[in-house]
PyMOL Python script that loads the backbone (N, CA, C, O; Angstrom):
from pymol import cmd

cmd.read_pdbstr("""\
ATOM      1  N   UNK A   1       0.853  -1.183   0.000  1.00  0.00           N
ATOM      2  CA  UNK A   1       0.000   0.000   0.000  1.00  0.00           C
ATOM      3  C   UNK A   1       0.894   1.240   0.000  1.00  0.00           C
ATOM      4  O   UNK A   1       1.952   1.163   0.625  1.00  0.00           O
ATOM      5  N   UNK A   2       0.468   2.797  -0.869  1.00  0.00           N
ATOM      6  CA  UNK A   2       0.929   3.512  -0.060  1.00  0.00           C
ATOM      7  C   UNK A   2       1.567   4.203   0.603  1.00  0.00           C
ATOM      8  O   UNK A   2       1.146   4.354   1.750  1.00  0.00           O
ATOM      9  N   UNK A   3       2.341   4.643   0.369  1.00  0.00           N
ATOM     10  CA  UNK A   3       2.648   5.583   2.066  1.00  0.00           C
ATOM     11  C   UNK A   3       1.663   6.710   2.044  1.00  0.00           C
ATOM     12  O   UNK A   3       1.332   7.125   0.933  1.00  0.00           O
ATOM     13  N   UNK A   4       1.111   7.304   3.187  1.00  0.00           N
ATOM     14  CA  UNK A   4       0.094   8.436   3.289  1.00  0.00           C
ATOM     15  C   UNK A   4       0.902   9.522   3.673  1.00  0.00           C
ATOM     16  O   UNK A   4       1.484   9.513   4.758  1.00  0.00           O
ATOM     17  N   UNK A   5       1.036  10.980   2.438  1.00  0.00           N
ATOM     18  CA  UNK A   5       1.497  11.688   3.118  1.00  0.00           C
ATOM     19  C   UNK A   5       0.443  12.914   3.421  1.00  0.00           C
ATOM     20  O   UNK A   5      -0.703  12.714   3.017  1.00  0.00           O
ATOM     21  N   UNK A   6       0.699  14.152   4.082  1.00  0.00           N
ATOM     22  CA  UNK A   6       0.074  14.970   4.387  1.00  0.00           C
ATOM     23  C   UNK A   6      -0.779  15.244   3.335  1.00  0.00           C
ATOM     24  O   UNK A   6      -2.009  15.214   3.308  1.00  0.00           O
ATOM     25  N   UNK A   7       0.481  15.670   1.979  1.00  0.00           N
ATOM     26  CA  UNK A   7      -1.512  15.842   0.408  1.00  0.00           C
ATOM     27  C   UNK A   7      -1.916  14.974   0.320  1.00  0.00           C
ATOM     28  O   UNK A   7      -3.143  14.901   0.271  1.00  0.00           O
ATOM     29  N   UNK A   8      -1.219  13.965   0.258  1.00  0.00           N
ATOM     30  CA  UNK A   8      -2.223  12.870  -0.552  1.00  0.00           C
ATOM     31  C   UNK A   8      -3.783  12.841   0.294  1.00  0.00           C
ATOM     32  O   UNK A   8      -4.881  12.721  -0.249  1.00  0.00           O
ATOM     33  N   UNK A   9      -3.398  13.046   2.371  1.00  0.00           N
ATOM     34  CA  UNK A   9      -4.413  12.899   3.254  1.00  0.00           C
ATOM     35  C   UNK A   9      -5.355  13.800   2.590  1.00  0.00           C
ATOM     36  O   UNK A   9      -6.482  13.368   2.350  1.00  0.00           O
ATOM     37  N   UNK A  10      -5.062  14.916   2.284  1.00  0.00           N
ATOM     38  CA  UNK A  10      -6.088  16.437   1.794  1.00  0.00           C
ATOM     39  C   UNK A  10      -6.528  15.743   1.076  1.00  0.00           C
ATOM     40  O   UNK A  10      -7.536  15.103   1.376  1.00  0.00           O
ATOM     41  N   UNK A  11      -5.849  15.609  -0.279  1.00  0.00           N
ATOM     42  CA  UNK A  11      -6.321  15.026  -1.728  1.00  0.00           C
ATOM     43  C   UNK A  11      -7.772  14.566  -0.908  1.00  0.00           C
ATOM     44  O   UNK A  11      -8.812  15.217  -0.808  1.00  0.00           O
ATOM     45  N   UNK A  12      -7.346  12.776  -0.191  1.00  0.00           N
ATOM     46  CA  UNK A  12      -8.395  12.183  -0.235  1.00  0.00           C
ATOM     47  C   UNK A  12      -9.662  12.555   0.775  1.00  0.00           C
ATOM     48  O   UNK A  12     -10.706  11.907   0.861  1.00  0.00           O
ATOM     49  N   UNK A  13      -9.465  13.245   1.203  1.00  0.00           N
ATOM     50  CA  UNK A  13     -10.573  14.355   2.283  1.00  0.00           C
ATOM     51  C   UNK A  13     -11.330  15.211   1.533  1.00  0.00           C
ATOM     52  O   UNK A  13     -12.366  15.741   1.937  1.00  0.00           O
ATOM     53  N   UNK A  14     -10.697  15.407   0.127  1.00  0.00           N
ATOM     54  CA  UNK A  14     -11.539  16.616  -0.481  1.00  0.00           C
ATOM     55  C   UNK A  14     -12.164  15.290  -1.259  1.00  0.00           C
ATOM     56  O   UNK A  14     -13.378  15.249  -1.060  1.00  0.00           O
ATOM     57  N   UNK A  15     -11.726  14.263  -2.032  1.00  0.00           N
ATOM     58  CA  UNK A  15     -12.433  13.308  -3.171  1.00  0.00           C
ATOM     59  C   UNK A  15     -14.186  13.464  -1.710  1.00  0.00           C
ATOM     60  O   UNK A  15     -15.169  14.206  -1.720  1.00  0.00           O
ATOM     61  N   UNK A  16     -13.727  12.331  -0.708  1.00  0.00           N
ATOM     62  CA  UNK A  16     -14.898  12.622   0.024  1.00  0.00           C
ATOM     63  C   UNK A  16     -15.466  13.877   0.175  1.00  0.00           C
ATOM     64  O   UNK A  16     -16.652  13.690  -0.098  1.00  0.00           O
ATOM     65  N   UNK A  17     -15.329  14.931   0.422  1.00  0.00           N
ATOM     66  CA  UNK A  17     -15.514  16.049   0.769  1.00  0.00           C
ATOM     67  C   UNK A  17     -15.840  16.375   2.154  1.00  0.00           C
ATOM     68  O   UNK A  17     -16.771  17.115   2.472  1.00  0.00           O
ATOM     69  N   UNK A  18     -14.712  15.557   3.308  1.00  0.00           N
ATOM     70  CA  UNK A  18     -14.573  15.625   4.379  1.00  0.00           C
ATOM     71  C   UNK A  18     -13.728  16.689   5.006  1.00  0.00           C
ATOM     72  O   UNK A  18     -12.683  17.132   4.528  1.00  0.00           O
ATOM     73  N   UNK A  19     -14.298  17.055   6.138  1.00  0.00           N
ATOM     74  CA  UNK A  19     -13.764  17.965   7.010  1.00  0.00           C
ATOM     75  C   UNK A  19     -12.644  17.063   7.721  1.00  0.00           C
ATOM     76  O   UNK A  19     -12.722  15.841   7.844  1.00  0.00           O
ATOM     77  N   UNK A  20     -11.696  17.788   8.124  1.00  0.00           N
ATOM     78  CA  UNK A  20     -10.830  17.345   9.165  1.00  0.00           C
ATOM     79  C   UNK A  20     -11.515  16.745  10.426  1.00  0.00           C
ATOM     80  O   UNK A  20     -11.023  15.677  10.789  1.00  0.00           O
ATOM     81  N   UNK A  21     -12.305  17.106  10.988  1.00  0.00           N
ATOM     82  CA  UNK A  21     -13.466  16.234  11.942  1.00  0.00           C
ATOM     83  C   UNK A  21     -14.253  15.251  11.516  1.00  0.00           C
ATOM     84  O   UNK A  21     -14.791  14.471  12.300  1.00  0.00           O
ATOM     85  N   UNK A  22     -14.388  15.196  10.289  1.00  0.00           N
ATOM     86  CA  UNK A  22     -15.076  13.794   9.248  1.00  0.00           C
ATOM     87  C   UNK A  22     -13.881  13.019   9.864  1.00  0.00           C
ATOM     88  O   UNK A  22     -14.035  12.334  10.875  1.00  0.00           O
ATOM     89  N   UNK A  23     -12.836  13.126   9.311  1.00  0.00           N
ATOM     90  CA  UNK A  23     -11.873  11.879   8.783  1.00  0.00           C
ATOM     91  C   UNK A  23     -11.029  11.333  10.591  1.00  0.00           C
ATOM     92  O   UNK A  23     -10.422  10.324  10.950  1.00  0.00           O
ATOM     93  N   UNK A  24     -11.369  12.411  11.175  1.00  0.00           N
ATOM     94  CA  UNK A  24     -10.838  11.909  12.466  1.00  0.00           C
ATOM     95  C   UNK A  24     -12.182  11.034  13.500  1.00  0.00           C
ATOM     96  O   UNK A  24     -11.963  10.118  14.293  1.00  0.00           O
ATOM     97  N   UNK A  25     -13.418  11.597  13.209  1.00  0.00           N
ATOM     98  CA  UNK A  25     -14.343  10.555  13.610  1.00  0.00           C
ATOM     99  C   UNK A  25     -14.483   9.127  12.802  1.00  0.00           C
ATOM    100  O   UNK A  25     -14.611   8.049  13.382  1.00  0.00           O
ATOM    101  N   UNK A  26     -14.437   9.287  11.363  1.00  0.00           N
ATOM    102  CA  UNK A  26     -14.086   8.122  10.501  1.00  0.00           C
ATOM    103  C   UNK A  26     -12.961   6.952  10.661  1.00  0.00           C
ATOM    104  O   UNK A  26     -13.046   5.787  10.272  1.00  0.00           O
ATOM    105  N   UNK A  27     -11.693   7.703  11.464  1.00  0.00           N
ATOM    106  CA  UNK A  27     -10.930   7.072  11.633  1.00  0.00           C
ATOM    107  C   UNK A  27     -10.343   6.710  13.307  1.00  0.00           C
ATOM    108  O   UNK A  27      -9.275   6.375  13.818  1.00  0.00           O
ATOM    109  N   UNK A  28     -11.900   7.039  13.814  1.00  0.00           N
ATOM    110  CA  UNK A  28     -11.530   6.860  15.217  1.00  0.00           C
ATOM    111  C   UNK A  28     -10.106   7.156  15.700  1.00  0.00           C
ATOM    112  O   UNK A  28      -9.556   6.224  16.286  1.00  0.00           O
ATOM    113  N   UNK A  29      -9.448   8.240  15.560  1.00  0.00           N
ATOM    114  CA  UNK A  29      -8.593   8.807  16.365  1.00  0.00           C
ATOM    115  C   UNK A  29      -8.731  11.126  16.727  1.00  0.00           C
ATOM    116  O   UNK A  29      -9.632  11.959  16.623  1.00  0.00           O
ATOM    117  N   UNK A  30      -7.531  11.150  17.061  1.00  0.00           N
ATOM    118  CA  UNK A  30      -8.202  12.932  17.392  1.00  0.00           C
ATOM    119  C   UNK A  30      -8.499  13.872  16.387  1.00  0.00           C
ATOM    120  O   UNK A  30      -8.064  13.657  15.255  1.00  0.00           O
ATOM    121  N   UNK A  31      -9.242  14.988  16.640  1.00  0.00           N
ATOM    122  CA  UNK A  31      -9.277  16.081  15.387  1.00  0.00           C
ATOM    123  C   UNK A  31      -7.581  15.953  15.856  1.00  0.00           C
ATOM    124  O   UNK A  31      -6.808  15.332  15.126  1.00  0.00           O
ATOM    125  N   UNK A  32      -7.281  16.362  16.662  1.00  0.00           N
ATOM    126  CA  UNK A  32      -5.487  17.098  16.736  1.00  0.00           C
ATOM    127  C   UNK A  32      -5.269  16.327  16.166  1.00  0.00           C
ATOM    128  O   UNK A  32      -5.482  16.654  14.998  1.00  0.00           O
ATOM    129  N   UNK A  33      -4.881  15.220  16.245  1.00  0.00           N
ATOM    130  CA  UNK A  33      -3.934  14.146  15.319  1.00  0.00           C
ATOM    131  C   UNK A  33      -4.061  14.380  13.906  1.00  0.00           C
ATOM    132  O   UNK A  33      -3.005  14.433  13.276  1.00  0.00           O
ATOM    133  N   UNK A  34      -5.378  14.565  13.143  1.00  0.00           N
ATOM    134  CA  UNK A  34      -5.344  14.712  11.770  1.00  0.00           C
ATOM    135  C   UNK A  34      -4.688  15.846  11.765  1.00  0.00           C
ATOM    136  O   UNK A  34      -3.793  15.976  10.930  1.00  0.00           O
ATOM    137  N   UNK A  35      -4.982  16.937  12.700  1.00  0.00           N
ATOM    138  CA  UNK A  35      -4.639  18.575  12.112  1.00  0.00           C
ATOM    139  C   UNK A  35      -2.802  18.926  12.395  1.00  0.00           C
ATOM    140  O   UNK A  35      -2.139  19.854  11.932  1.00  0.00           O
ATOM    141  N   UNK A  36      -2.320  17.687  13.411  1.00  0.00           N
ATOM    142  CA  UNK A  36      -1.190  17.816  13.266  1.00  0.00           C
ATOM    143  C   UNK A  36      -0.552  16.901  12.234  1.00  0.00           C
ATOM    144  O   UNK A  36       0.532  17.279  11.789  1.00  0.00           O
ATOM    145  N   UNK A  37      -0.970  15.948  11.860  1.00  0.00           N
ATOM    146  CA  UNK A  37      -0.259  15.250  10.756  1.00  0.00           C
ATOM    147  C   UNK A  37      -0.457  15.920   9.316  1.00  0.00           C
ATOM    148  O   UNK A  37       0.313  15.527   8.440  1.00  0.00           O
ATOM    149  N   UNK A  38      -1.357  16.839   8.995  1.00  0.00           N
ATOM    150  CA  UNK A  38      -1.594  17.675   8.313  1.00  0.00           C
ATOM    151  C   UNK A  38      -1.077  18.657   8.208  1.00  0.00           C
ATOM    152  O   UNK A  38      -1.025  19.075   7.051  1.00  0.00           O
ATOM    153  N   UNK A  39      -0.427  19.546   9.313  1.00  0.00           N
ATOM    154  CA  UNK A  39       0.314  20.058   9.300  1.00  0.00           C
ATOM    155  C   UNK A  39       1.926  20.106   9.599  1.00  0.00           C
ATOM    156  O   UNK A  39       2.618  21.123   9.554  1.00  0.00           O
ATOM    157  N   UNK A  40       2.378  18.753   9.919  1.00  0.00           N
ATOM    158  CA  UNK A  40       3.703  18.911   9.976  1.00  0.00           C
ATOM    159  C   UNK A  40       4.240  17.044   9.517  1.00  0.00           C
ATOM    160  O   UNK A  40       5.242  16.424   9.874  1.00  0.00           O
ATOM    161  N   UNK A  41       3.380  16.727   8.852  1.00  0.00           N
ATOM    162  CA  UNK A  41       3.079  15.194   8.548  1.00  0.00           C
ATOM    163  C   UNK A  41       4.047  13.872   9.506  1.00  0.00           C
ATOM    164  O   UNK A  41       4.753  12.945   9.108  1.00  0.00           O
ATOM    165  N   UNK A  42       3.673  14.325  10.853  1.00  0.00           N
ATOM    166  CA  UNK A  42       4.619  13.545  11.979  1.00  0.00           C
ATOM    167  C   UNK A  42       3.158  12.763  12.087  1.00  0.00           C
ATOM    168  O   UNK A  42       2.336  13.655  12.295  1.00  0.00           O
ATOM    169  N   UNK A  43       2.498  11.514  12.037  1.00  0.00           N
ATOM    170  CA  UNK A  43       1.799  10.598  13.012  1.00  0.00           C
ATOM    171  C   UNK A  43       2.379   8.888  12.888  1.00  0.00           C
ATOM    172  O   UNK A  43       2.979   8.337  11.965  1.00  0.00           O
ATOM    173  N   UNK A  44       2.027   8.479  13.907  1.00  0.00           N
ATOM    174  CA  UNK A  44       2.420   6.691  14.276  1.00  0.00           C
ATOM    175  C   UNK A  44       1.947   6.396  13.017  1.00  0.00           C
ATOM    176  O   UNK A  44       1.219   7.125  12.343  1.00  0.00           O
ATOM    177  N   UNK A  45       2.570   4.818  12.573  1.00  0.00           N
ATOM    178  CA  UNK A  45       1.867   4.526  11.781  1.00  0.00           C
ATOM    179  C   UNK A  45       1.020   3.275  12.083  1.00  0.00           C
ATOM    180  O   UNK A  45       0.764   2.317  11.353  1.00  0.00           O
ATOM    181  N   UNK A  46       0.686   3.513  13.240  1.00  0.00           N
ATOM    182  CA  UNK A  46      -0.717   2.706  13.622  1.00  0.00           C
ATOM    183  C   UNK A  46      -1.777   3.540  13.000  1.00  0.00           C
ATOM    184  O   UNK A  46      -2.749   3.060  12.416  1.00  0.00           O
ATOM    185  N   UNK A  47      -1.457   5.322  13.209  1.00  0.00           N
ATOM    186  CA  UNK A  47      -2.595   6.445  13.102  1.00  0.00           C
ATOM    187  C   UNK A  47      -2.676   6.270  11.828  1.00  0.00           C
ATOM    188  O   UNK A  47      -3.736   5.777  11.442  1.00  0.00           O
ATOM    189  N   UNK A  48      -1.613   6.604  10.765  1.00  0.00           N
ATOM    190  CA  UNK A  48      -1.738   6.184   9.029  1.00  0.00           C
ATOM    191  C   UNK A  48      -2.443   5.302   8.755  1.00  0.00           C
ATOM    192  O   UNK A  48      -3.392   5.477   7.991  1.00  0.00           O
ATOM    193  N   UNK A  49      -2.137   3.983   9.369  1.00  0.00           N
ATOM    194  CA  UNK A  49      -3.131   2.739   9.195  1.00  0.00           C
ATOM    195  C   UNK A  49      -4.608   3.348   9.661  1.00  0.00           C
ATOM    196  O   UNK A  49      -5.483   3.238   8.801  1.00  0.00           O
ATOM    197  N   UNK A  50      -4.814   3.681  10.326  1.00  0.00           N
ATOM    198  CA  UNK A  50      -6.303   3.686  10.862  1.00  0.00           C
ATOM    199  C   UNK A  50      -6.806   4.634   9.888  1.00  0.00           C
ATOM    200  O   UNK A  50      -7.997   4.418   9.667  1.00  0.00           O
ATOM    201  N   UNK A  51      -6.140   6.012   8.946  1.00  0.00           N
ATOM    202  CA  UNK A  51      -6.058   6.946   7.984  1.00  0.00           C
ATOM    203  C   UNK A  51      -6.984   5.961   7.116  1.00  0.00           C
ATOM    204  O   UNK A  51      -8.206   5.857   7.009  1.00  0.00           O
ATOM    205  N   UNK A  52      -5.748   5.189   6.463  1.00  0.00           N
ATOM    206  CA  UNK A  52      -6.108   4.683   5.039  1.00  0.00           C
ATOM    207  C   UNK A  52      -7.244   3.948   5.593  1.00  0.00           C
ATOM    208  O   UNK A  52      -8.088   4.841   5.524  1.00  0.00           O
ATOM    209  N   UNK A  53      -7.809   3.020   6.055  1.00  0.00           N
ATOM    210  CA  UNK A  53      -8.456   2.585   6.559  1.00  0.00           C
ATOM    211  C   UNK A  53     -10.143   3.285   6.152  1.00  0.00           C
ATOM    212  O   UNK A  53     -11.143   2.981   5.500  1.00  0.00           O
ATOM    213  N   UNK A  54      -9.653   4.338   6.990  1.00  0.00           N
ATOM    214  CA  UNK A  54     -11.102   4.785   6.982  1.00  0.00           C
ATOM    215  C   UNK A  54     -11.510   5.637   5.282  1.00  0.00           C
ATOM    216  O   UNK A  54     -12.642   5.989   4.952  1.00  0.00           O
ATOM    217  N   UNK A  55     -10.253   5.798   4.442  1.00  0.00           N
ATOM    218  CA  UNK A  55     -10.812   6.371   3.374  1.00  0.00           C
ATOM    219  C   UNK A  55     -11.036   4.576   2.584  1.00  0.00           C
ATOM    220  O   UNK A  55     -12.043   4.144   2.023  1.00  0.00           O
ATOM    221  N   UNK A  56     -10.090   4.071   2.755  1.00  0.00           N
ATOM    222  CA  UNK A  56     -10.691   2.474   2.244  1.00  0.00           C
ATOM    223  C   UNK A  56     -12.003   2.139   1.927  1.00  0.00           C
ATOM    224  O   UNK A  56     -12.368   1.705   0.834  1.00  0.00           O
ATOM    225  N   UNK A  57     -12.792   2.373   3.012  1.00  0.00           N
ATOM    226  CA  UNK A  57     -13.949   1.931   3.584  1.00  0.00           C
ATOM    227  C   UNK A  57     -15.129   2.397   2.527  1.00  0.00           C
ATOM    228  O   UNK A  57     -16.162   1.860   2.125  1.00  0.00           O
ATOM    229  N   UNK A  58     -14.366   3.861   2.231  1.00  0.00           N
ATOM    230  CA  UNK A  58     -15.641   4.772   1.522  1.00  0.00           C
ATOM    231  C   UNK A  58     -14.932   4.592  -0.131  1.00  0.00           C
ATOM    232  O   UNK A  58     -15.283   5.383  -1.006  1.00  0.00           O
ATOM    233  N   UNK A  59     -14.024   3.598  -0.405  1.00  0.00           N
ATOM    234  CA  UNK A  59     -13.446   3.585  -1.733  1.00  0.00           C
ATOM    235  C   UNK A  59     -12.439   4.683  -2.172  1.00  0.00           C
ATOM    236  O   UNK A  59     -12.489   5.156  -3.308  1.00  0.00           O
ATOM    237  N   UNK A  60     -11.548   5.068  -1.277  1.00  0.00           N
ATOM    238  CA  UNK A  60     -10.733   5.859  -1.905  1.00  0.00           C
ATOM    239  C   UNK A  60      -9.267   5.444  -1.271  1.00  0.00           C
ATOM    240  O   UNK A  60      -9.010   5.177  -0.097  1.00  0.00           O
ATOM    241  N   UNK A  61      -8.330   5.473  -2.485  1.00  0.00           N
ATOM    242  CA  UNK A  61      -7.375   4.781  -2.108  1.00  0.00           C
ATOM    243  C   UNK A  61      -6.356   6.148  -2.298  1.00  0.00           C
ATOM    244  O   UNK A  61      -6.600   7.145  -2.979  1.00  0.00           O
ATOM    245  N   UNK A  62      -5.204   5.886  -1.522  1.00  0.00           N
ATOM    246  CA  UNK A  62      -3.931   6.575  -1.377  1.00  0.00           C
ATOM    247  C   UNK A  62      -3.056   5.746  -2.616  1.00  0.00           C
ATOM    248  O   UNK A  62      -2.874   4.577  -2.956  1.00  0.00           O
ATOM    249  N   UNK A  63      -2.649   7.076  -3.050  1.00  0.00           N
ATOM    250  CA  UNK A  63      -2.005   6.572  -4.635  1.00  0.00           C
ATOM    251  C   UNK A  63      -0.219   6.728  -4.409  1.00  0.00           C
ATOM    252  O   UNK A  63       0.113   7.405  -3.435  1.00  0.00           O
ATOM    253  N   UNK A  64       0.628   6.277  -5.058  1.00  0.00           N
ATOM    254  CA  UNK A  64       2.525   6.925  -5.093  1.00  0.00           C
ATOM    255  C   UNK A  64       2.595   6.539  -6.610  1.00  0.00           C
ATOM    256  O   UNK A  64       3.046   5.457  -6.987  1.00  0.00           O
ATOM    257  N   UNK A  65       2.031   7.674  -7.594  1.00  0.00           N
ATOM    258  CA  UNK A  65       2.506   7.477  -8.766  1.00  0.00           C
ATOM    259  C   UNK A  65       3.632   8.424  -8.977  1.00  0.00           C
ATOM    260  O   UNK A  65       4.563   8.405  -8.172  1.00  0.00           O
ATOM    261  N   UNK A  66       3.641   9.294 -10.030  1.00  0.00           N
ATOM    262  CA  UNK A  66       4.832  10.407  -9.871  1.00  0.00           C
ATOM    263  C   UNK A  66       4.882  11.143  -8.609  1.00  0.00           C
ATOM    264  O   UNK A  66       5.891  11.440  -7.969  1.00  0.00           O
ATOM    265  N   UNK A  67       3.760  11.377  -8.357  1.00  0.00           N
ATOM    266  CA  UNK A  67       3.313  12.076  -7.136  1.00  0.00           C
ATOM    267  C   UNK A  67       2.590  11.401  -6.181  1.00  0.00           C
ATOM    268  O   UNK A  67       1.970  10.402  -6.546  1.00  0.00           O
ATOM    269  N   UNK A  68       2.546  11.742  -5.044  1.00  0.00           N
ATOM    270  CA  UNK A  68       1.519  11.300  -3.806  1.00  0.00           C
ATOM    271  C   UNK A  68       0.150  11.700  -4.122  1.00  0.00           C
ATOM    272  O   UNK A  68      -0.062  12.865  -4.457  1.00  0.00           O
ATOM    273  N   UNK A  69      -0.734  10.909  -4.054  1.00  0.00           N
ATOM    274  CA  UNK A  69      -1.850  11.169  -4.239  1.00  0.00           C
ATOM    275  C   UNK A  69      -3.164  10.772  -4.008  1.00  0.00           C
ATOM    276  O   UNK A  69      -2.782   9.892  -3.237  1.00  0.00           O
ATOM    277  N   UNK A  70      -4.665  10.608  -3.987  1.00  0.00           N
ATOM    278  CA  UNK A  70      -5.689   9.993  -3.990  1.00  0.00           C
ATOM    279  C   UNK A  70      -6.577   9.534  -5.096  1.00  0.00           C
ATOM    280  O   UNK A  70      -7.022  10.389  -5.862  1.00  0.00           O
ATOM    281  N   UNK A  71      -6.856   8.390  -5.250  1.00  0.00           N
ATOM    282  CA  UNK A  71      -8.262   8.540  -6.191  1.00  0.00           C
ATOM    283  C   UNK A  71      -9.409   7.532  -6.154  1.00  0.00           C
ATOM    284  O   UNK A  71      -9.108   6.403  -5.767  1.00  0.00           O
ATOM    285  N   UNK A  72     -10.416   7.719  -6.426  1.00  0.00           N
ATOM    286  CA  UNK A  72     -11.917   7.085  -6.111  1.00  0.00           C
ATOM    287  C   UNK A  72     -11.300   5.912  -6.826  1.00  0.00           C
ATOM    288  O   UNK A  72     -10.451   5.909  -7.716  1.00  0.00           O
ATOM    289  N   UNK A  73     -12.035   4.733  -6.123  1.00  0.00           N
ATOM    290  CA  UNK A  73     -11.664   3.403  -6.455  1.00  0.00           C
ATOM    291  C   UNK A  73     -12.966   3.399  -7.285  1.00  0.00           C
ATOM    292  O   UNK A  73     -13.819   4.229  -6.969  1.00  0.00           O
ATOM    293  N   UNK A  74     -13.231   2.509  -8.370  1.00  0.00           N
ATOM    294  CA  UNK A  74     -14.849   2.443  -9.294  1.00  0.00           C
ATOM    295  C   UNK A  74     -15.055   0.845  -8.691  1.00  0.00           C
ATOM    296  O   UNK A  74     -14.196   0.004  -8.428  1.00  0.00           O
ATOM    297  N   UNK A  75     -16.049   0.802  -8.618  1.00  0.00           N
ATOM    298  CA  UNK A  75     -17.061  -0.281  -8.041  1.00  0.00           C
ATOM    299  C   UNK A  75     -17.198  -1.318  -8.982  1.00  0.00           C
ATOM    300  O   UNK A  75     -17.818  -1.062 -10.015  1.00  0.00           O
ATOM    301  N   UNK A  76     -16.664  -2.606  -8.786  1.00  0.00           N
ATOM    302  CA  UNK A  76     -17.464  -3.129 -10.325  1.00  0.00           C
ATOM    303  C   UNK A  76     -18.974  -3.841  -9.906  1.00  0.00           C
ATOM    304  O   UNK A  76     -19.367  -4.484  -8.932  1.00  0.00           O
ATOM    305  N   UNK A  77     -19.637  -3.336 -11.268  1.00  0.00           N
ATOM    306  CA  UNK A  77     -21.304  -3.507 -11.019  1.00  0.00           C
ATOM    307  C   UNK A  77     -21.289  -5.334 -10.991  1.00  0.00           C
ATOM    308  O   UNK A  77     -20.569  -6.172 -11.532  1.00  0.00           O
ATOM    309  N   UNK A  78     -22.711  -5.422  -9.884  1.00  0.00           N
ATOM    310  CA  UNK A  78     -22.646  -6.680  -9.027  1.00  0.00           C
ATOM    311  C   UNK A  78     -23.605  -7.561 -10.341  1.00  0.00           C
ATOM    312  O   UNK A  78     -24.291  -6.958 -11.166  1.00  0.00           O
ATOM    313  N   UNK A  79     -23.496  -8.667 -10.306  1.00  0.00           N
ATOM    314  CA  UNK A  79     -24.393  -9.401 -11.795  1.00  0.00           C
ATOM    315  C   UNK A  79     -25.978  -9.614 -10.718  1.00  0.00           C
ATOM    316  O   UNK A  79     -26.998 -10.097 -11.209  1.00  0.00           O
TER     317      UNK A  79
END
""", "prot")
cmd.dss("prot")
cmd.show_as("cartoon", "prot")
cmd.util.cbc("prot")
cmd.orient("prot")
């Protein structure tokens, strides 16, 4: 997977169109924790795990192509 860095976290907060209090109730840990890993991209990576996790959930994956990044996973339709 991965590595989650601080944009890529934005990136995938805006695909949802989550607040920094979305993604920290989503990911069961603190608003501080998102707003400091957001701002100085220091968290455990238990907290990253619990990150990706919760954008997982809603289909959005953390990308490392040229750049760090996010994008909506597509669903494949069920028969």
């Amino acid at each position: 997977m991965a590595e989650l860095t601080p944009e890529a976290n934005r990136a995938a907060r805006a695909i949802l169109r989550w607040s920094v209090r979305d993604l920290a109730e989503n990911a069961g840990i603190a608003f501080s924790t998102v707003h400091r890993f957001e701002s100085t991209g220091t968290a455990t990576e238990s907290t990253k795990e619990k990150i990706k996790a919760a954008f997982a959930a809603h289909h959005v994956e953390i990308t490392n192509g040229d750049y760090t990044g996010a994008r909506l996973r597509l669903q494949k339709p069920t028969s």
